[in-house]
C-alpha positions as CSV (number, residue, x, y, z in Angstrom):
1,X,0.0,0.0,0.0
2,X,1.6,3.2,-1.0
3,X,2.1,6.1,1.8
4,X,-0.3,8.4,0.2
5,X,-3.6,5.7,1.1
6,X,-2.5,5.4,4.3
7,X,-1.9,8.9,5.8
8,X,-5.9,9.6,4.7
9,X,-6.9,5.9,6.3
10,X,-4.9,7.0,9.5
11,X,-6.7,10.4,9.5
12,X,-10.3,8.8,9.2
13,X,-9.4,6.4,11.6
14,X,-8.4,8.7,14.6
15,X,-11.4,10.9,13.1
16,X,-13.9,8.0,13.3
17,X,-12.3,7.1,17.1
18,X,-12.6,10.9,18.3
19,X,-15.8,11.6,17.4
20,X,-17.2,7.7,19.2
21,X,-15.3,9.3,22.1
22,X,-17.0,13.1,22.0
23,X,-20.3,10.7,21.0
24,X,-20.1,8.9,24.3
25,X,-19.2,12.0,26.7
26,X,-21.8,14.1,25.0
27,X,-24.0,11.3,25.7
28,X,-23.3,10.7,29.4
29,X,-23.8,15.0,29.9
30,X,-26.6,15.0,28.1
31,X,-28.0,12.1,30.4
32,X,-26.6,14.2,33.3
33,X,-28.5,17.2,32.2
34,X,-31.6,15.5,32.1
35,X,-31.4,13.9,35.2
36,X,-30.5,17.4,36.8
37,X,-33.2,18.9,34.7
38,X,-35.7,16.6,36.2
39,X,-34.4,16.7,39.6
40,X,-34.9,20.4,39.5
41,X,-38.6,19.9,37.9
42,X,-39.2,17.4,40.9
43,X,-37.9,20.5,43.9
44,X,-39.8,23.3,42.2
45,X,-43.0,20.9,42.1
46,X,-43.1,19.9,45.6
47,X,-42.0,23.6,46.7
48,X,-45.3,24.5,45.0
49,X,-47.2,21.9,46.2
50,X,-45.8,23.1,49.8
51,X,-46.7,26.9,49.3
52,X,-50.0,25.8,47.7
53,X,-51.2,23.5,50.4
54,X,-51.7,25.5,53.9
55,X,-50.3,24.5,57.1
56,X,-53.6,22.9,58.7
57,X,-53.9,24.9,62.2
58,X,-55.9,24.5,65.2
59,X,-57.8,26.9,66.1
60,X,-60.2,25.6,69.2
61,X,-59.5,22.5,71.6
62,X,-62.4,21.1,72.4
63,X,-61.9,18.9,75.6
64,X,-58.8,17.5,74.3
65,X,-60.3,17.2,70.7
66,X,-59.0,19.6,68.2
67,X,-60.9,22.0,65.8
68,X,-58.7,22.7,62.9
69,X,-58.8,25.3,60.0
70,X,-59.3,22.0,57.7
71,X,-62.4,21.1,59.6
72,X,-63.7,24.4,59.2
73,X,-62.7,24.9,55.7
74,X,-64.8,21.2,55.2
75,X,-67.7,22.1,56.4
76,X,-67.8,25.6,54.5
77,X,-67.3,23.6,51.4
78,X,-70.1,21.8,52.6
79,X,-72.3,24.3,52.9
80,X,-71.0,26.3,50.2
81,X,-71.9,22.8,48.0
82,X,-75.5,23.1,49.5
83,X,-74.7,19.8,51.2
84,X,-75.6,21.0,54.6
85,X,-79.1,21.7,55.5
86,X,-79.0,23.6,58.7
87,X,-81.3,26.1,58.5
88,X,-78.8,28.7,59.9
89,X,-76.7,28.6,57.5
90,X,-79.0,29.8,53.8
91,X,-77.4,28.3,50.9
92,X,-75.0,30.7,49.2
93,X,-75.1,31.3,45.2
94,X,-72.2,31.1,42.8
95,X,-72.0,35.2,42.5
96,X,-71.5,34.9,46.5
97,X,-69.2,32.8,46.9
98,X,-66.6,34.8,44.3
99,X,-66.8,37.4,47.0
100,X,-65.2,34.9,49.7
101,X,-63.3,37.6,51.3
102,X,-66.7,39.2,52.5
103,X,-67.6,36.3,54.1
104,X,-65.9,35.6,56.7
105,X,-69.3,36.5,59.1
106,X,-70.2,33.0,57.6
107,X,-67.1,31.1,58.1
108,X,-67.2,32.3,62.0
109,X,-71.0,31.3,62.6
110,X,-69.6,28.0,61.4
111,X,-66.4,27.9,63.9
112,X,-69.4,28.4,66.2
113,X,-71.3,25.6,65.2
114,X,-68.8,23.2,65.2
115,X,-67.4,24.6,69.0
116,X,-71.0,24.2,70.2
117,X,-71.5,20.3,68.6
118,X,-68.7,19.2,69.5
119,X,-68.8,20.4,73.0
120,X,-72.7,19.2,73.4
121,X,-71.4,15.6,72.1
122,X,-68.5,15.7,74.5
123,X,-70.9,16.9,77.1
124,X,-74.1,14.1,76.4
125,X,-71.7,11.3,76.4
126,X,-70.8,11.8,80.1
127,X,-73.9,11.1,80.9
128,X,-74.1,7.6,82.1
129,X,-77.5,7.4,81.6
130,X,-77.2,8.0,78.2
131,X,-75.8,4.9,76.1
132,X,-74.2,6.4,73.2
133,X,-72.9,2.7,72.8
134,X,-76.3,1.3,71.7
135,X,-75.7,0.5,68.1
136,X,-79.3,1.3,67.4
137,X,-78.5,5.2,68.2
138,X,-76.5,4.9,64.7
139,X,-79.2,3.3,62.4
140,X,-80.4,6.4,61.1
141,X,-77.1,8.3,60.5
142,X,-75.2,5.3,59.1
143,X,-78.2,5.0,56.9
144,X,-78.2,8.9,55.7
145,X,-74.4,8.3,55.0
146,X,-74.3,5.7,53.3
147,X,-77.3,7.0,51.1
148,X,-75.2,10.4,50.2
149,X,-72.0,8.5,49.8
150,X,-74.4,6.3,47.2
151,X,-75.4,9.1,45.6
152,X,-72.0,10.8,45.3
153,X,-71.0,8.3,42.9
154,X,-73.0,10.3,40.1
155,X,-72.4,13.8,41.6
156,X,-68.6,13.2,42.4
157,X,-68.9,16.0,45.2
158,X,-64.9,16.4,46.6
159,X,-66.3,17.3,50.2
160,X,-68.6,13.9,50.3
161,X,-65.4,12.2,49.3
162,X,-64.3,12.8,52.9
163,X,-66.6,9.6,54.2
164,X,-65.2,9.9,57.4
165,X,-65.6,12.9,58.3
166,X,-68.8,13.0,56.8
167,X,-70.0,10.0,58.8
168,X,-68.7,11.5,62.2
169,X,-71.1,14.5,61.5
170,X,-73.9,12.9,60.8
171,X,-73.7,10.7,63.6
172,X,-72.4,13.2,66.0
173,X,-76.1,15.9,64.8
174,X,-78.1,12.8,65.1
175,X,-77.3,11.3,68.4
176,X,-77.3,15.0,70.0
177,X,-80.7,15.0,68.5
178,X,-81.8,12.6,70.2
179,X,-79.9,13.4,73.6
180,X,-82.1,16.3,73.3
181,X,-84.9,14.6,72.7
182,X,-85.0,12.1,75.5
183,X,-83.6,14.3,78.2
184,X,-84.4,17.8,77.5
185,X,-87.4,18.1,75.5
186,X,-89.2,15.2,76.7
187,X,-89.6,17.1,80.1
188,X,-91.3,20.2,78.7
189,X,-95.0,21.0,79.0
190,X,-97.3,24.2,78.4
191,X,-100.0,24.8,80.1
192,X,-103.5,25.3,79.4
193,X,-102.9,28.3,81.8
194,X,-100.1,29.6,80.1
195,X,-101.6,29.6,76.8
196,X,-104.5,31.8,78.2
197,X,-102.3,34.1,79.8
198,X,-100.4,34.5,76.1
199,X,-103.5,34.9,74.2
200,X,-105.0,37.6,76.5
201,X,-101.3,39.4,76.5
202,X,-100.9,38.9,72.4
203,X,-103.9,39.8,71.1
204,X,-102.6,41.6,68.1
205,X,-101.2,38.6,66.6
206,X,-104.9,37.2,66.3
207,X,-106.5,39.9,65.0
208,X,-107.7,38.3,61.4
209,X,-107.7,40.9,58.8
210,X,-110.0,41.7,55.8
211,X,-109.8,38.6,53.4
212,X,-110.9,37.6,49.8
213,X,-112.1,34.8,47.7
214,X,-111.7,34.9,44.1
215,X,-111.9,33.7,40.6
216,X,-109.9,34.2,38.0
217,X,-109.0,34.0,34.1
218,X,-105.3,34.6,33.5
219,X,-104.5,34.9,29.4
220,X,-101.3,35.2,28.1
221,X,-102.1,38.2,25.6
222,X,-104.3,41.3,25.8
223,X,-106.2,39.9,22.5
224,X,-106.8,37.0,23.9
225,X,-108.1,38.4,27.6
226,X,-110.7,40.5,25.7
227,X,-111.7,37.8,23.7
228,X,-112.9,35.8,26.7
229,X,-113.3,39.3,29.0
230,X,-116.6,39.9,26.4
231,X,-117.9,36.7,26.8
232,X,-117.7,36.4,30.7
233,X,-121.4,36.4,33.1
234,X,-121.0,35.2,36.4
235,X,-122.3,32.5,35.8
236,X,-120.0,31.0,32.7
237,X,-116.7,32.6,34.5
238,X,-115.8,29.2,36.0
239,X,-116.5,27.8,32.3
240,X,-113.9,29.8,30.9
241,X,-111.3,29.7,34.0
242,X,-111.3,25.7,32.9
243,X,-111.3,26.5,29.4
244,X,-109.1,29.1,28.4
245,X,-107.1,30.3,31.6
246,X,-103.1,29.5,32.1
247,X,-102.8,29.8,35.5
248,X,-102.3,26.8,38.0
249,X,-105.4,26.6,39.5
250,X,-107.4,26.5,36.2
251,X,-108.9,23.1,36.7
252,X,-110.3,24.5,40.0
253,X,-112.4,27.3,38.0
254,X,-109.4,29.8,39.3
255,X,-110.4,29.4,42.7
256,X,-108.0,31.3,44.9
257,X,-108.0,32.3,48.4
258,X,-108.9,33.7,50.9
259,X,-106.0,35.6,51.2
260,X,-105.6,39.0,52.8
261,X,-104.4,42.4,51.3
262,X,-100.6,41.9,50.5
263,X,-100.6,38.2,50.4
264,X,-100.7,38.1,47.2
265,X,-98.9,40.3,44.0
266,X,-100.6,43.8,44.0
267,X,-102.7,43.0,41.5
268,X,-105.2,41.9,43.4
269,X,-105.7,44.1,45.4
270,X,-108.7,45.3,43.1
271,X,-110.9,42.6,44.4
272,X,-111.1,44.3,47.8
273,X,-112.9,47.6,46.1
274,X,-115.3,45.5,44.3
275,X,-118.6,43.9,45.1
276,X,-119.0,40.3,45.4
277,X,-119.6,38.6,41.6
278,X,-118.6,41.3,39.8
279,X,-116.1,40.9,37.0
280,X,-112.9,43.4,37.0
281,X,-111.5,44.8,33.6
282,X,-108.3,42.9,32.5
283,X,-105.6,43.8,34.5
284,X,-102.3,43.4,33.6
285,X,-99.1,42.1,35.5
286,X,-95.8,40.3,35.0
287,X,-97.6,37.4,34.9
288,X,-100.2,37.9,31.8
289,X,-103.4,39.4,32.1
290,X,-105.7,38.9,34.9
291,X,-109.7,38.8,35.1
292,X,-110.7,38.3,38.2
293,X,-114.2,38.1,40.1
294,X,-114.6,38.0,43.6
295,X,-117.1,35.3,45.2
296,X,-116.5,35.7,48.8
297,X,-115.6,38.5,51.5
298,X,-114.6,37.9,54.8
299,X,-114.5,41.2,57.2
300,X,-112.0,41.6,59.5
301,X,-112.0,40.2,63.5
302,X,-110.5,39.4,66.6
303,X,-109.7,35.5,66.5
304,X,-111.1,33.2,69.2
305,X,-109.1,31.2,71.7
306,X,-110.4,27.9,70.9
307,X,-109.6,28.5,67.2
308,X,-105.4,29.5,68.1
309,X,-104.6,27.2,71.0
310,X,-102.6,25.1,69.3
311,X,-100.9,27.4,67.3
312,X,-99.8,29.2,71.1
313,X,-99.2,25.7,72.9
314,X,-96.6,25.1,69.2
315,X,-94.9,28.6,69.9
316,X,-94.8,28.5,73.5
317,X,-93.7,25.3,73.6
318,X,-91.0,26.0,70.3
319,X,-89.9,28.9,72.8
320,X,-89.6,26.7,76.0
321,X,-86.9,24.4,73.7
322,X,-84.5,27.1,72.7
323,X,-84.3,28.2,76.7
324,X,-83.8,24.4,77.6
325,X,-81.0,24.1,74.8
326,X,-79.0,27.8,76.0
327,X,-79.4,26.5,79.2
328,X,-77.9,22.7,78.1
329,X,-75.3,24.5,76.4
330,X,-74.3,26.6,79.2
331,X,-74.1,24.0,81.4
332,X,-72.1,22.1,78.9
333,X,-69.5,25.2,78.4
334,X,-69.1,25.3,82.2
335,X,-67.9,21.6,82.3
336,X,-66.5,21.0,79.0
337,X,-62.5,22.4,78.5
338,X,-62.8,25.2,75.3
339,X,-59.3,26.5,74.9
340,X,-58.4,28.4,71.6
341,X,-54.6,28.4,71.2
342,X,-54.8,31.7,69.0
343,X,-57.2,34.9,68.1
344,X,-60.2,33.5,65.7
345,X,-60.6,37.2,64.3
């Protein structure tokens, strides 16, 4: 082989070897890279997922049993979800809740309400009369539970997720219900006397006013309410209410009422100016157009005893609960430990 092949072979040789060699170094950095790239990735991630996840707090001790800014953040989801039905608490709409630095009035009436069960709870189940053992105290909670767990399968609600937590207050509402059931309410009583006495000292809140019974024709358009409006006697109006009216109580020959003035929408009101069977002009309101005839007047008076007692003995007795249950609940506060480790607000 002459010399002037092999200088060129030896050249593509030691080319061919140095560039395998840079091939395998680039490599291995490149790998390096990546991995540091990735490690990086990885720290940055869980530094977010750090700053993005708060430090749960608590914020009351109940008798050893912590209230934390998690539970309290639950249940406002809860309610926020329309989960909750306490009837403290009115379900909030999605404008509302955009504005959920205005409500922290809310999210304190809750801290409240979770302070007050779980020191009731804590309170019942020293009672040694009370079994809270008795697996029968649970039937009805278990069985609420397991029904909204069921049903979360569709709806795929994060705060039912929590089953746990769920469960424990359900449970924890419906035995206290019952607590107060069995040893508070169970003991209260009105008397025919004190009924008497409330009637004689309330007698405003029976005084029954000026009330109506009507008729009426509701159309949808003003052609079509003096279409019927020309045809109308009183004694074809119930005729035409099951004919051609739109409103609900059509089948009933648009029988409404009694109702008093401002019971129902201000239009009508007319029916308390005019004379028993006679037929109003069409009167017109959100709703459509209105003819309406009055059938029935009922003057105002001063409602008899015998006809309200057991609407007093209900709101006597409705009153004689919520004293029983401040006065549970104060006795509970004074034997139950409440510490809170910081300032709520």
């Amino acid at each position: 082989m002459t010399n002037k092949f092999v200088i060129p072979i030896v050249f593509f040789a030691a080319f061919g070897v140095g560039a395998y060699v840079w091939y395998l170094t680039q490599d291995e950095n490149m790998q390096a890279y990546v991995e540091a790239t990735a490690d990086k990735l990885e720290q940055a991630a869980r530094r977010k997922q750090q700053v993005e996840k708060p430090k749960v707090q608590t914020l009351v001790d109940v008798d050893g049993e912590p209230i934390t800014s998690a539970d309290v953040e639950w249940e406002y989801k809860v309610h926020v979800s329309g989960i909750t039905d306490d009837p403290d608490l009115e379900h909030l709409s999605e404008f509302e809740v955009k504005f959920e630095g205005q409500l922290s009035p809310l999210k304190r009436r809750i801290i409240a309400g979770l302070v007050e069960r779980k020191v009731l709870y804590r309170f019942l189940k020293r009672d040694t009369t009370f079994n809270t053992d008795d697996p029968q105290r649970y039937t009805e909670c278990l069985t609420k539970w397991q029904e909204a767990v069921a049903a979360n399968e569709e709806q795929q609600i994060p705060e039912l997720q929590d089953e746990d937590r769920l469960k424990d207050r359900l449970c924890e509402q419906s035995v206290l219900l019952q607590y107060l059931d069995e040893r508070v309410f169970s003991k209260l009583a009105v008397s025919n006397e004190e009924i008497e006495s409330y009637y004689e000292n309330h007698q405003d809140e029976f005084k029954e006013p000026e009330r109506v019974l009507i008729r009426q024709i509701l159309l949808a358009s003003d052609l079509a309410a003096r279409r019927v409006r020309n045809k109308l006697k009183k004694h074809n109006f119930v005729h035409y209410a099951k004919e051609k009216s739109i409103a609900p109580e059509a089948a009933d020959g648009g029988l409404l009422g009694p109702f008093a003035k401002g019971e129902m929408p201000r239009v009508f009101d007319v029916a308390f100016d005019m004379r028993v069977y006679r037929i109003s002009r069409i009167q017109k309101s959100t709703y459509g157009f209105h003819i309406i005839m009055p059938i029935k007047k009922y003057k105002a008076r001063q409602m008899e005893l015998s006809e309200v007692k057991d609407q007093v003995r209900d709101k006597l007795l409705e009153q004689k609960k919520e004293q029983a249950y401040e006065e549970l609940l104060e006795q509970a506060l004074a034997t139950i430990s409440v510490k809170t480790p910081k300032s709520l607000w």
